[in-house]
N, C-alpha and C positions, 0 to 999 in steps of 0.2 A: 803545316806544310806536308803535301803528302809524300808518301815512297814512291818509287818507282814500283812498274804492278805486271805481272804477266799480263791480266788482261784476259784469260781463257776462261776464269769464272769468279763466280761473287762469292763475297765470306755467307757461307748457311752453317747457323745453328743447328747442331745433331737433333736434336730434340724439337724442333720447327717445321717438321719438313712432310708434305704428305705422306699418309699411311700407303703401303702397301706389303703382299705378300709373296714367297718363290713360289713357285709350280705345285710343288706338292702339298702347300698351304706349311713351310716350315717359315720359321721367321728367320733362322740361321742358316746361310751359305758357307760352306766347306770347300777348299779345294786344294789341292797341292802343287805350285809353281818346281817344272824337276828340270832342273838348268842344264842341259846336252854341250859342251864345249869343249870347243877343239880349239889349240895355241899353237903359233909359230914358234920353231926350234929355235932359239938360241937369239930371240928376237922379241920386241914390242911388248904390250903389257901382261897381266898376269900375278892373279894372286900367288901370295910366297911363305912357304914354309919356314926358309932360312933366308938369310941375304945374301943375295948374288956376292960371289966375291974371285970374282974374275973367272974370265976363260969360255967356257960354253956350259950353261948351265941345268946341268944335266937333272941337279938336285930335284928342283920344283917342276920342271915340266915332265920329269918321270911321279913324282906325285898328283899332278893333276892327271897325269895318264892313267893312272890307277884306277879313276874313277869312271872310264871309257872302257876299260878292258877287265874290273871286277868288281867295284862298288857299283855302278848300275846294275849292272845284270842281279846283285845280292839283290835289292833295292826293287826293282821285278818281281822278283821270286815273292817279295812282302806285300808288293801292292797288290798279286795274283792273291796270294792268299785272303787278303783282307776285304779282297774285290772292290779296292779303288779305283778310279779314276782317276786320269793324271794330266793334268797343261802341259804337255815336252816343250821346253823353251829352247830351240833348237838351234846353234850354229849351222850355216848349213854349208859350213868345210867341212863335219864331223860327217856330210852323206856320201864325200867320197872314201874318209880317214876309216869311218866304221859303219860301212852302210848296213849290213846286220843291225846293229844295234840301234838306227835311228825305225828300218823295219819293224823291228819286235814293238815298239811303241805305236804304228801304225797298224799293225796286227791288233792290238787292240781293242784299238779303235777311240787312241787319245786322243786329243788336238794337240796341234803339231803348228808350235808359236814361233815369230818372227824374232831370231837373238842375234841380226848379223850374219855377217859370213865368217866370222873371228872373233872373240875376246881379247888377240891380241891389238887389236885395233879399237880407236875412242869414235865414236860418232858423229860426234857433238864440234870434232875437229875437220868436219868433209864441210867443201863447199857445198850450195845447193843442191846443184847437178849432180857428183859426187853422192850427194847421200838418197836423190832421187833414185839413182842407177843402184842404190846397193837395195832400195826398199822392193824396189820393182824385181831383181837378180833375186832376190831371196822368198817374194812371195811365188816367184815362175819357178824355181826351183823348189820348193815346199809341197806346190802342187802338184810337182810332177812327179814328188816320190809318195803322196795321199791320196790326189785325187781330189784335193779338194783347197783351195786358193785359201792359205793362214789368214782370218780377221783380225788380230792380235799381233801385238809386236811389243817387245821388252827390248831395249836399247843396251847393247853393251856396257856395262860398267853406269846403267844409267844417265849414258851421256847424251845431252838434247843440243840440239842448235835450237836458236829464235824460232825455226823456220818446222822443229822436225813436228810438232801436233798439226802442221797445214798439210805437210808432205803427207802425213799417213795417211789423211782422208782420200787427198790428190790420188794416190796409191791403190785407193778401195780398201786399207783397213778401217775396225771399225773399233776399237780400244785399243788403248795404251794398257800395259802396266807399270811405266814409271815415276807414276807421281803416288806418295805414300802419305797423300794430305787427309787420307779420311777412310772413315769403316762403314761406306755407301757408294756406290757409283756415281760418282760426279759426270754430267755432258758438258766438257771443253768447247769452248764457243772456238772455231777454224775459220778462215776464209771460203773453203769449202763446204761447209755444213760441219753436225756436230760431232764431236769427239769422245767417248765414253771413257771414263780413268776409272779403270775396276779396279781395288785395293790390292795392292801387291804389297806384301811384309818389309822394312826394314829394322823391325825388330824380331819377332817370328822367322830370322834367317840366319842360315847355319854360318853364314861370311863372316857377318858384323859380331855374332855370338862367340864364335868359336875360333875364329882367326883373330879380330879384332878385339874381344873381351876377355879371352882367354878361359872360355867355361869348358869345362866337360861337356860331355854325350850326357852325363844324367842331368848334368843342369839344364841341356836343351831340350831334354824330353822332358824336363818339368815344366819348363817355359812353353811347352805345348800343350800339355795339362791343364793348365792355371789360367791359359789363356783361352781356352776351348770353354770352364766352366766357367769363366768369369762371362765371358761374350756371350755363352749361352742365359747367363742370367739375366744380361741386360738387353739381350733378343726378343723377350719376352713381353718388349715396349714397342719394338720396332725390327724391323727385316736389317740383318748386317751381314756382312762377308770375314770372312776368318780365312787367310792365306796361309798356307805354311812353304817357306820359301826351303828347298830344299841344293845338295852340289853334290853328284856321287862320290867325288874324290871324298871329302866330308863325312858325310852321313853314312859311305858306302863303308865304312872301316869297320872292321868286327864290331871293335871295341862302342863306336857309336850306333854300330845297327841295332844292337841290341834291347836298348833303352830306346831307341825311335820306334822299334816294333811295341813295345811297351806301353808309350805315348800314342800312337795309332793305332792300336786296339781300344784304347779307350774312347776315343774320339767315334772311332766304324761305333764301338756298342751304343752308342746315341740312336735312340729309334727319333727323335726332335732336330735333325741335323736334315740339307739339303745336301750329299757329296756330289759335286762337278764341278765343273772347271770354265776355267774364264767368259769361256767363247758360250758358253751358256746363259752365263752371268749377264753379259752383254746383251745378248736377245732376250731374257727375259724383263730386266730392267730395261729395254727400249719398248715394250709394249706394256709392263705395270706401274711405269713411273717417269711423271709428267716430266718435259724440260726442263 
């Protein structure tokens, strides 16, 4: 008897699948997903330091703000220096909350990814229309502080409807990053034509690690290490993607940036690495690698 099945694509064996290679003939893709978010005060969802325990809570959304007003900026300072490259996965409340700051990333000259207009809101919770209107508001608004209309979109909290891989195409995006089923770019079969799922971490991320597991900053730079030289070893078969999901409230804290700069020094000294980002990822795997 079977399961129930999304339907967007077939089971492929890692190891089955036509050869191909990135642009500069590396066989490993690098990129850093750097998550831009703005929350309603005193209101809707939102990762938590401590547990609300009544009143207005001042606690956790003065710690996510933390990371809007001096973990990004630190977090800048590192990817200047190491000449990265960066996906800004961008709410795009944070371009009225902190239009400097979503600037300096357009300056640049990162891509500037589809995150909603809030993290305190679920996605997956909008009607059709509802989630139409917010794909459409977010890419018209992205453009207008780029200049260049976001292919990419990263769903808040991960949240999908049935409906949300038909909407993006409907939309003119051209990848997802919220499916974490694989270390290849899978093409989603849409109503619309096809949908690209480029590897976005849910392990490789500083939420699920560091909120949720409860590791240090050295454990998570090691967990970027380990996983940079393991993936580089098994690259060496086949073209894969290496994400590192990143949240400046998180990574931005002294104590964690330290050990990230660490871990990303090591990864930059790779002369065998591809560094860039999604929207690259996307168009190159749509012209080196069949449907």
């Amino acid at each position: 008897m079977s399961l129930p099945d999304h339907g967007r694509f077939p089971y492929s064996a890692i190891g089955e699948r036509p050869d191909f290679r990135w642009p500069n003939g590396s066989r490993l893709a690098v990129y850093i997903g750097f998550n831009l978010e703005h929350f309603a005060f005193g209101e809707g969802l939102g990762a938590k330091l401590a547990p609300s325990v009544g009143g207005v809570d001042v606690l956790n959304a003065s710690w996510r703000e933390y990371g809007n007003r001096v973990g990004a900026w630190r977090c800048l300072e590192l990817f200047d220096a190491l000449k990265l490259p960066v996906g800004a996965i961008v709410n795009t409340a944070l371009i009225d909350h902190a239009p400097g700051l979503v600037a300096a990333f357009v300056a640049r000259g990162d891509e500037l990814i589809g995150h909603g207009h809030t993290n305190s809101e679920a996605q997956g919770d909008m009607s059709a229309g509802e989630e139409r209107a917010l794909l459409a508001a977010c890419r018209e608004r992205l453009a207008a502080v780029s200049g260049r209309a976001p292919v990419g979109w990263l769903s808040p909290w991960i949240s999908e409807s049935r409906d949300t891989p038909d909407l993006l195409v409907e939309e003119g995006y051209r990848y997802t990053l919220n499916w974490c089923h694989d270390d290849q770019p899978v093409a989603m079969h849409t109503r619309a034509g096809p949908l690209w799922s480029v590897p976005y971490p849910q392990e490789l991320n500083d939420i699920p690690a560091i909120v949720a597991r409860q590791m240090t900053g050295r454990d998570f730079a090691d967990m970027i290490v380990d996983q940079f030289d393991e993936m580089l070893a098994q690259s060496q078969g086949q073209s894969l993607v290496m994400g590192i999901a990143l949240h400046p409230y998180l990574v931005g804290q002294p104590h964690r940036l330290r050990p990230l700069r660490r871990a990303l020094a090591h990864v930059a000294a790779s002369k065998e690495t591809w560094w860039t980002t999604p929207g690259a990822i996307c168009e190159a795997v749509r012209h080196a690698a069949p449907l």
